[in-house]
C-alpha positions in Angstrom: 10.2 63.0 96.9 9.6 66.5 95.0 7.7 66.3 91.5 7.7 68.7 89.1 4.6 69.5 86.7 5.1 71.6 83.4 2.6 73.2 82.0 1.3 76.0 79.9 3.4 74.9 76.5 1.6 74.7 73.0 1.6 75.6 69.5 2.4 79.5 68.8 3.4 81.6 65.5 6.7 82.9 65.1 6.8 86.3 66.9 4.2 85.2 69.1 4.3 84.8 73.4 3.6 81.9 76.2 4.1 81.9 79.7 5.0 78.3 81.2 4.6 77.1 84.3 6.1 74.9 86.9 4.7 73.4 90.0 6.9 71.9 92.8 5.6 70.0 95.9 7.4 69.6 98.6 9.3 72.0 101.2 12.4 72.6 99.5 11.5 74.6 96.9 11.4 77.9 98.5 15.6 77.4 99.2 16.6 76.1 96.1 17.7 78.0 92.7 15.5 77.2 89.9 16.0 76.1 86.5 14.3 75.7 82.8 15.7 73.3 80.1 14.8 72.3 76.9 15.1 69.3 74.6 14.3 69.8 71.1 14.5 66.2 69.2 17.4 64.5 69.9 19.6 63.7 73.1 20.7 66.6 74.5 18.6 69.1 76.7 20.2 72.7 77.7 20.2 75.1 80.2 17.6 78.0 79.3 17.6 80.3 82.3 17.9 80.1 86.0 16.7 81.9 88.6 18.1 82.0 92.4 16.3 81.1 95.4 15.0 84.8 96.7 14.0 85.6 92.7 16.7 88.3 93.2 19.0 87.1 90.5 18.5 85.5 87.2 20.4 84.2 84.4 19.9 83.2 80.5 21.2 81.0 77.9 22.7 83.8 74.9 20.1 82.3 72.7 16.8 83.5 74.8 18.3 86.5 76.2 16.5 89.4 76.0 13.2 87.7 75.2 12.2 85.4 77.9 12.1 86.1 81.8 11.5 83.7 84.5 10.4 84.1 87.6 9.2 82.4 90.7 6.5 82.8 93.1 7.8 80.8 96.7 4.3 81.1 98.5 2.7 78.8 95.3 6.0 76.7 95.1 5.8 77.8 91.2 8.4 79.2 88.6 7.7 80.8 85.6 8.8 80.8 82.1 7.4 83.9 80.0 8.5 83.6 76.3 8.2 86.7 73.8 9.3 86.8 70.4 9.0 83.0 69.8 11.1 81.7 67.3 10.8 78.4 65.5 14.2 77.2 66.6 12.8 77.7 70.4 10.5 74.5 69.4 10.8 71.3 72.2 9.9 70.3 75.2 10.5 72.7 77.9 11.3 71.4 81.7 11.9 73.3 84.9 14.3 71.7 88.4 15.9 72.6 90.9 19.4 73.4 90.3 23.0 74.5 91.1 25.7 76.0 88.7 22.7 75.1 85.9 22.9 71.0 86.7 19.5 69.8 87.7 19.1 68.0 91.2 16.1 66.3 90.8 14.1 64.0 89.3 12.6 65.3 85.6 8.8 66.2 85.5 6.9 65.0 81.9 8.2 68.3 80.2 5.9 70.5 78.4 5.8 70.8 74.5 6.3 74.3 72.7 6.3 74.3 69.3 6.2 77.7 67.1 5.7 77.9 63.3 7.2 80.0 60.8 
């Protein structure tokens, strides 16, 4: 069973940066696209960006292009979520999985809370 620990969220001014984190065990990892998701209060949690399996191709949600970049690093079975320009509507909890056409595949780690003030 592969868990997935968040980590690196936290409370930011507007304009302001974080890098997230997110730690996979298992084997798999290294052959499977990566994902980041968000959930601000309320049901629904969206797609944020993706990342394939090599790291050679990424994609972003219109809403954080242009000012966050993940990446992954296969040997520590870890992506990465680097956030610039924080804005307060990027406030919620922030979640990483594996995933395929940007619908996760596995089971959801605790999430880890950004919030950014105006």
């Amino acid at each position: 069973q592969v868990q997935l620990v968040e980590s690196g969220g936290g409370l930011v001014q507007a304009g302001g940066s974080l890098r997230l984190s997110c730690a996979a065990s298992g084997r798999t990892f290294s052959s499977v696209a990566m994902g980041w998701y968000r959930q601000a209060p309320g049901p629904e949690r969206e797609f944020v960006a993706a990342i394939s399996w090599s790291g050679g191709s990424t994609a972003y949600a219109d809403s954080v292009k242009d000012r966050f970049t993940i990446s992954r690093d296969n040997a520590k079975n870890t992506v990465y979520l680097q956030m610039n320009s924080l804005k307060p509507e990027d406030t919620a909890i922030y979640f990483c999985n594996a995933q395929v056409s940007r619908r996760p595949l596995w089971p959801w780690g605790q999430g880890t809370q950004v919030t950014v003030s105006s």
